[in-house]
N, C-alpha and C positions, 0 to 999 in steps of 0.2 A: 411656385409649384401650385398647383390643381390640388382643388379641393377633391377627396377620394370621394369616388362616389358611395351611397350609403341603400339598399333594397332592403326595402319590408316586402318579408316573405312569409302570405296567409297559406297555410294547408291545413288538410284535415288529417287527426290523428287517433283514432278511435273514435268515439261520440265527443269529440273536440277539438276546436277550432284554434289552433295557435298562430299567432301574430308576433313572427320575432325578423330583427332588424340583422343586416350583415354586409362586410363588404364587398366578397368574393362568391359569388353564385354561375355556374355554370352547368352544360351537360356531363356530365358523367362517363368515363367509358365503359361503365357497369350499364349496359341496356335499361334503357328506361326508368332512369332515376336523376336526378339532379341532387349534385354539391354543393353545398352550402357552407362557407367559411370565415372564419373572423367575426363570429358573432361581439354584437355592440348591444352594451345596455347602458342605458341613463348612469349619469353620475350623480343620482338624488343627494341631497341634504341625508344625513347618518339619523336629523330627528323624524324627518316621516319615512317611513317604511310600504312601498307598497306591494301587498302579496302575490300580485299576482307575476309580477315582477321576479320575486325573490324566486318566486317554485320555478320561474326560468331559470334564471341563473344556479338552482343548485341543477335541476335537471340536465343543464346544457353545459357545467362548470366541468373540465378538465376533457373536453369533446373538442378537436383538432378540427374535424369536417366530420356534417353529416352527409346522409343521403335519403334523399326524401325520394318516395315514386313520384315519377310525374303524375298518375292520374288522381295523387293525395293533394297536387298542387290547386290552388282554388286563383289565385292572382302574384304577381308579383312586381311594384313600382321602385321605383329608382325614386329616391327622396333626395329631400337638400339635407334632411339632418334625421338622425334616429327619433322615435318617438317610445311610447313607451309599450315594450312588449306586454303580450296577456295572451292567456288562455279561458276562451269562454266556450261553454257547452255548445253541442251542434244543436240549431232549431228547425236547419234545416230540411233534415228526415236521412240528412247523410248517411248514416245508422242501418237503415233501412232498404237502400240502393245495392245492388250487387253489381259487381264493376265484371265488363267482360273481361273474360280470360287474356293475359299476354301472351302472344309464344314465348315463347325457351328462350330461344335468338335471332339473331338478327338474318332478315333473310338473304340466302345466297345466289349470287348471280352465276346465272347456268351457263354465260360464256357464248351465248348465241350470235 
């Protein structure tokens, strides 16, 4: 059997940038947002601890799927193996940027 594929998926979340790994990512049939499922974390050593790590895992612990917007999405790669999730401050003025409006829905074809 195939190795399962494994995507680190960066988006922006407020003034922060999260980096978490998964196996199941698709479109959404919620307009304009992408599923994210099966989140994977490290299976560190019990003696090192690392935090930025942990505030994932309770953050995302007992979460089924989420749904990120697309336009929070910033990249998203197809890895050989998870690495290790984190959440680091935005530098990049993301904060800053007002994202144009979405419509409502999706648009309708007038049948012409």
């Amino acid at each position: 059997m195939a190795d399962e594929a494994i995507y680190k998926v960066i988006f922006q979340n407020q003034s922060q940038v999260y980096e978490v790994y998964a196996r199941e990512i698709y479109q959404s049939d919620m307009y304009g947002f992408i599923e994210v499922e099966e989140f994977v974390f490290g299976e560190r050593s019990n003696v090192l601890v690392d935090p930025g790590e942990e505030k994932l895992k309770n953050e995302f612990s007992g979460v089924a799927r989420s749904y990120i917007p697309m336009h929070a999405i910033i990249r998203i790669d197809e890895v050989e193996r998870e690495g290790v999730g984190k959440v680091t401050e935005s530098k990049g003025g993301f904060e800053k940027v007002t994202h144009l409006p979405l419509p409502n829905r999706a648009p309708v074809d007038s049948g012409d």
